[in-house]
Each structure stands twice: as C-alpha cells, then as structure tokens.
C-alpha positions as CSV (number, residue, x, y, z in Angstrom):
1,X,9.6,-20.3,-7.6
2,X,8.2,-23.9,-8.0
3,X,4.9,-22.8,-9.3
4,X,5.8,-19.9,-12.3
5,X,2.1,-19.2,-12.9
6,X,0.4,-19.0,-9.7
7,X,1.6,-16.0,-6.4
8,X,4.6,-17.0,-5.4
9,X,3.6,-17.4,-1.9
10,X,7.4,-18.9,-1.0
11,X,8.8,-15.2,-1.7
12,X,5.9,-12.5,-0.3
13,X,4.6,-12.1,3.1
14,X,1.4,-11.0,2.7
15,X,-1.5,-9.2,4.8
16,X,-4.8,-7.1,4.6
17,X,-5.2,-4.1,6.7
18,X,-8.8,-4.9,8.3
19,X,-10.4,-4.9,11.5
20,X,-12.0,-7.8,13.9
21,X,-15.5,-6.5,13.6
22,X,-17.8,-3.6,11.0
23,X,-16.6,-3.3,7.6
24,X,-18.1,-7.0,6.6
25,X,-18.7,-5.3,2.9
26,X,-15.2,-4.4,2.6
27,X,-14.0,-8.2,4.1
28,X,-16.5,-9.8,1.5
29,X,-15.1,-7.5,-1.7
30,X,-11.6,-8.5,-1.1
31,X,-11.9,-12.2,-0.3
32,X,-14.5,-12.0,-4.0
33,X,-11.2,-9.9,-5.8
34,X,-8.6,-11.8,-4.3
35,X,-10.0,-15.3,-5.1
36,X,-10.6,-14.3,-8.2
37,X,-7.4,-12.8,-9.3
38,X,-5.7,-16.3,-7.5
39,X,-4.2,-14.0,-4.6
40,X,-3.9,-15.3,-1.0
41,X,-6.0,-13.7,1.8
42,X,-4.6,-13.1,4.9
43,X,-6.0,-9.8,6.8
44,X,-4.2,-8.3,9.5
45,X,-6.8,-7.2,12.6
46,X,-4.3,-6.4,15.5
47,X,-4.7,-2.8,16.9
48,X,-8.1,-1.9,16.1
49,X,-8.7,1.3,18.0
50,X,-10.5,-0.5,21.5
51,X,-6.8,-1.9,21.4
52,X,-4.3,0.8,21.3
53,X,-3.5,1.0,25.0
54,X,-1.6,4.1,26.3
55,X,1.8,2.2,26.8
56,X,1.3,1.4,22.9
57,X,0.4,5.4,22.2
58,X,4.2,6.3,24.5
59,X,6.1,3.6,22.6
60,X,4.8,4.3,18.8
61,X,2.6,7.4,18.8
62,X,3.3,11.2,18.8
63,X,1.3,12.9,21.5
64,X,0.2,15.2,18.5
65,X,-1.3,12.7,16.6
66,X,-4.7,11.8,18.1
67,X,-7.1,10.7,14.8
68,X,-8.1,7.5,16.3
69,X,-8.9,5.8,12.7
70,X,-6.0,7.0,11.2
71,X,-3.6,6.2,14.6
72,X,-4.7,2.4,14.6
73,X,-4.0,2.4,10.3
74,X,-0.8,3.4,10.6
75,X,-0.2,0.8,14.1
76,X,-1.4,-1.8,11.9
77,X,1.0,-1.5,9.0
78,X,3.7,-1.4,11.4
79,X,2.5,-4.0,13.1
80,X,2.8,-6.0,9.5
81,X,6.0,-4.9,9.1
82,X,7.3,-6.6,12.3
83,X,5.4,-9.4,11.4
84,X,7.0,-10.0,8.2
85,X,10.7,-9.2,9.7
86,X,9.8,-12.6,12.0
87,X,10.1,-14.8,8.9
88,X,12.7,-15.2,6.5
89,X,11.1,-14.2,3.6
90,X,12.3,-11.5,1.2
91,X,9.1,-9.1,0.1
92,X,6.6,-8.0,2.5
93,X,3.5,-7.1,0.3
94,X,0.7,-4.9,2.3
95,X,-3.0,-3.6,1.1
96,X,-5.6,-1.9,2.8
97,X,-9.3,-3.4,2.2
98,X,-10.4,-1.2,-0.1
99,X,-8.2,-2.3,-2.9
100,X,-9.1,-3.8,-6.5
101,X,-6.8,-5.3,-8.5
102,X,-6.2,-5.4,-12.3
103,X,-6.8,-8.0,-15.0
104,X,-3.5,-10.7,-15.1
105,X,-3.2,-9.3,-11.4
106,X,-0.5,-12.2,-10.6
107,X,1.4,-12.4,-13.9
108,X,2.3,-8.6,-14.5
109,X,2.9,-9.1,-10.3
110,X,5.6,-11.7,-11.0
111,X,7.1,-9.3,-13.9
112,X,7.9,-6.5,-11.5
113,X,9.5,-9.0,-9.4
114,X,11.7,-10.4,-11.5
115,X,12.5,-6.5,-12.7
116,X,13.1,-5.7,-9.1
117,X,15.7,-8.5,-8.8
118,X,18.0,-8.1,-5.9
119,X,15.5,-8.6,-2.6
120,X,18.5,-7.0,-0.6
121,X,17.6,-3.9,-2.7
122,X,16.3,-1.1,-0.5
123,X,13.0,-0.2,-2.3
124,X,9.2,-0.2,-2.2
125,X,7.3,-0.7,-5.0
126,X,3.9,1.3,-5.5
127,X,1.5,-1.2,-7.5
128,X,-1.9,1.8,-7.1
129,X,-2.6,4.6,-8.3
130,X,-2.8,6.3,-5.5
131,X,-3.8,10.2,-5.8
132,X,-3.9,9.6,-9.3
133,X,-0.2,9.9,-9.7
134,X,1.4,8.2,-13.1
135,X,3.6,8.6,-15.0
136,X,3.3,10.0,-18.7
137,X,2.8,7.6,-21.1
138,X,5.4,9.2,-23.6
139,X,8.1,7.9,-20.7
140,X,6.9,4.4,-20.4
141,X,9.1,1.4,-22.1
142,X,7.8,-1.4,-23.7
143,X,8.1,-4.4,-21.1
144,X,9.3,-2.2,-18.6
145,X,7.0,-2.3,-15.5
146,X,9.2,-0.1,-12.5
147,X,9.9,3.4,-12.7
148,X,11.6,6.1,-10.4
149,X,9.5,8.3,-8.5
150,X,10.4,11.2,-7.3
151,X,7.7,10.7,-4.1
152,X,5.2,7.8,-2.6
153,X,1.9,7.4,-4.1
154,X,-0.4,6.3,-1.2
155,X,-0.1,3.0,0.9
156,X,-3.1,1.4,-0.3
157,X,-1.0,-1.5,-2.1
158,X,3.1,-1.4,-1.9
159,X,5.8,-4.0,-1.8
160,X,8.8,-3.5,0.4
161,X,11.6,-5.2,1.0
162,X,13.5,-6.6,4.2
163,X,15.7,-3.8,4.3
164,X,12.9,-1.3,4.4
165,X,10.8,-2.9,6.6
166,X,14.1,-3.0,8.9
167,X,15.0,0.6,8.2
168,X,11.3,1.8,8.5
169,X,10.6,0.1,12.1
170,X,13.9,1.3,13.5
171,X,13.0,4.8,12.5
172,X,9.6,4.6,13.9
173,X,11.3,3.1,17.4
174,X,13.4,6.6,17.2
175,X,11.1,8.9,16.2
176,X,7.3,7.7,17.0
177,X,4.1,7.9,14.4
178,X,3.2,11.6,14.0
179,X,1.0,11.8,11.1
180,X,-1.1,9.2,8.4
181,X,0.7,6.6,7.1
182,X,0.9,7.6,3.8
183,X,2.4,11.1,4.3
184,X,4.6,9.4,7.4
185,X,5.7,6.3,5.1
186,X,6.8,9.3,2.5
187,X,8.9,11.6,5.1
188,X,10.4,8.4,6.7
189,X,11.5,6.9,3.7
190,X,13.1,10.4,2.1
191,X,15.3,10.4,5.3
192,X,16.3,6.6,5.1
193,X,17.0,6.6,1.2
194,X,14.8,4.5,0.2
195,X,14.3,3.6,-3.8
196,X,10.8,4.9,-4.6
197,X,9.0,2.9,-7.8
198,X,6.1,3.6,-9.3
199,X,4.2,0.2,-11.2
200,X,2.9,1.3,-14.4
201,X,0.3,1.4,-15.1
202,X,-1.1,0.3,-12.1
203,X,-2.4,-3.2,-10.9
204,X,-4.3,-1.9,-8.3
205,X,-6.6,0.5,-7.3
206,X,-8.4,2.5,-3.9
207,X,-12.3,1.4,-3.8
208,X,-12.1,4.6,-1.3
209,X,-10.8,6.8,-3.9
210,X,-12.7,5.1,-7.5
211,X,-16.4,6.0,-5.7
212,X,-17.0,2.1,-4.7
213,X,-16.4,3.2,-0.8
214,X,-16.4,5.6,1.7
215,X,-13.3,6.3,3.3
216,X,-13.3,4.9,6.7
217,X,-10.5,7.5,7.7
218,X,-11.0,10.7,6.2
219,X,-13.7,13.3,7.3
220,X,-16.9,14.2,5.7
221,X,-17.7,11.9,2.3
222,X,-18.3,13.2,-0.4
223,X,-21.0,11.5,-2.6
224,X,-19.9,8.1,-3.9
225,X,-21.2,9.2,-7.8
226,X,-19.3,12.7,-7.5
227,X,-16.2,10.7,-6.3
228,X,-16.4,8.0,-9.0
229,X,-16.5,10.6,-11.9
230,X,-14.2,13.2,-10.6
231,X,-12.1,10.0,-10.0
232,X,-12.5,8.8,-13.7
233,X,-11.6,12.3,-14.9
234,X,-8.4,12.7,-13.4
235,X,-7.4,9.3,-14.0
236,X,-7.4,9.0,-17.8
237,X,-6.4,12.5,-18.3
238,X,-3.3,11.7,-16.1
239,X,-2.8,8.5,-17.4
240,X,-1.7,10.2,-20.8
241,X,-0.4,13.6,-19.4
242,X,1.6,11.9,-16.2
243,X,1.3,13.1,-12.8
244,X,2.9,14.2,-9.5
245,X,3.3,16.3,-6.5
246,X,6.3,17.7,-6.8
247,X,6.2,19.0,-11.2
C-alpha cells in the first residue's frame, strides 16, 4: 500500500449499485459522502430493468422470481462480481446507493483489512448494520474490528474476496437467481462455506433503512419519520444487547 492514509485503491475493486437514469438524489448523496470520507466513486449502471432481456432471465434468473426492482439488484451485483474477477485485484468492495458511511470511514476500513489478512481467505466482510444485527458489546475486543457471524447482515455494504466472488458466480451459473440478493447471497454462501464477519460496530449504514430514503425495492413505504425512530430504537438498544436471526 504506497499511500497508508488514503483507500487503498491498488487492493479494492470498487462499484456503486445505481441506475443510468431517476434516483439523481440518491447519485448526488453518495458522490457528497463518498468525497467527503476520501472514498472513490465508481457506480455500476448495467442491467437496469429496460435491460434484462429474456436470454439474460434463462441464463441467471429463476422463472419464479419475477420482482423486476429486485431481479435487476441482484443482476447488477453479479454483474460486479464478474467485473471484479476480470482484474487481478484481491477485494471486491460493493454498496448500494443508499449507504452512509461512518466518521474515519477509510482508516477503521484499512484496520479490518489488515485483520482480514490472507486475500485467498474465503470470506465477506459485512461493514452495515444491516437489519440492525450486532453483536453485543460485552463480546467485543478492544482493537478487534471482525467477528463471526453466524448469518449475513444485508448487502447494502460488504467486502468479498476473489475466492467468493469465484465461488458465488459459479453457483449462480448452476443454480440461477431465485430470490433478493440479500437472502440469496446468505443461502449461497451457507452451501459454499463461506467465512461470514460482522464489522463492529459498523462503518456504514442503509439511508433506506435509517428514514433518509425510501426503499426503491420493497413495497408500500412506510413514513420516512416512523422509519427513522423505529430505526434509532432498535439500533441503540441492540447495539448494547447484540442481535441476530438465528438467538
């Protein structure tokens, strides 16, 4: 790493999940967090929905799953995925464009890198909170940034590996999309062993989850001021008390 302050752009592929055209609210907040937290931009726009042809629905899609939004959100992290296997670098580092990220975004970044270690390790790192899942605080360890998880938090904002990204498209070429990404990212990688690891506490958070936006997947919203307390609620009470889906 030449540069052992700034994102190590020489080790992490990168992207954004967006899309070519709407969501210009969304595409202004991240390019505002990113620049500001010294974190390169680079949003990924292939297969928005007007672009998932039916030859791309037989080669990657279930017949059963037919949510457009959610269909062309789960095309588009693969689609990263096999992006990131064409170069030859180590970690492949994906958000949606809803995310925020936490104060010293880079630096506590580059600490669970260095804890991770071995790149030829076969894990993904969860840097959200995503569903409000943490762990206690009477578990975490001083300087200690990576912890087992027993499941996925959601794919918001996750680092993989080359190994998973290998294991993950080869399933997918097997076994097609047949559900949102976050549940199918979970079920694939239970079946291909792959090292789950929370990031506590979190460096990153869901705008579509805090009450900043509304989902652009999901069915009817709920109000963004309900969302943003409920949200708040569960947070800090979890935060101390831990959570998961599977106590």
């Amino acid at each position: 790493m030449a540069d052992e302050s700034g994102f190590p752009r020489d080790l992490v592929f990168t992207r954004i999940c967006h899309v070519k055209q709407g969501y210009d609210d969304r595409r202004r907040h991240i390019v505002r967090e990113f620049e500001r937290r010294g974190v390169p931009v680079y949003f990924y726009t292939d297969w928005d929905r007007p672009d998932i042809t039916p030859e791309i629905r037989d080669e990657l899609i279930a017949p059963t799953f037919t949510h457009p939004a959610a269909v062309s959100l789960a095309l588009k992290h693969v689609g990263i995925w096999r992006d990131f296997l064409e170069t030859d670098l180590p970690y492949c580092l994906v958000f949606e464009d809803d995310v925020f990220l936490a104060r010293g975004f880079v630096t506590k970044f580059r600490q669970g890198l260095a804890e991770l270690g071995d790149p030829a390790r076969k894990a993904v790192i969860y840097l959200g909170n995503g569903s409000n899942y943490y762990t206690p605080s009477w578990k975490l360890r001083r300087g200690q940034r990576l912890y087992p998880a027993l499941h996925a938090r959601c794919a918001d904002s996750y680092l993989i590996t080359r190994p998973v990204a290998e294991a993950r498209c080869a399933w997918i070429a097997r076994n097609k999309i047949s559900t949102g990404i976050d549940h199918q990212i979970e079920r694939m990688d239970e079946e291909l062993g792959v090292e789950m690891l929370w990031f506590e506490r979190p460096i990153a958070e869901q705008g579509s989850e805090n009450g900043t936006f509304h989902t652009s997947v999901a069915g009817k919203p709920h109000p963004l001021l309900y969302k943003k307390l409920q949200w708040n609620w569960k947070k800090y009470t979890r935060m101390i008390f831990g959570h998961n889906a599977r106590s």
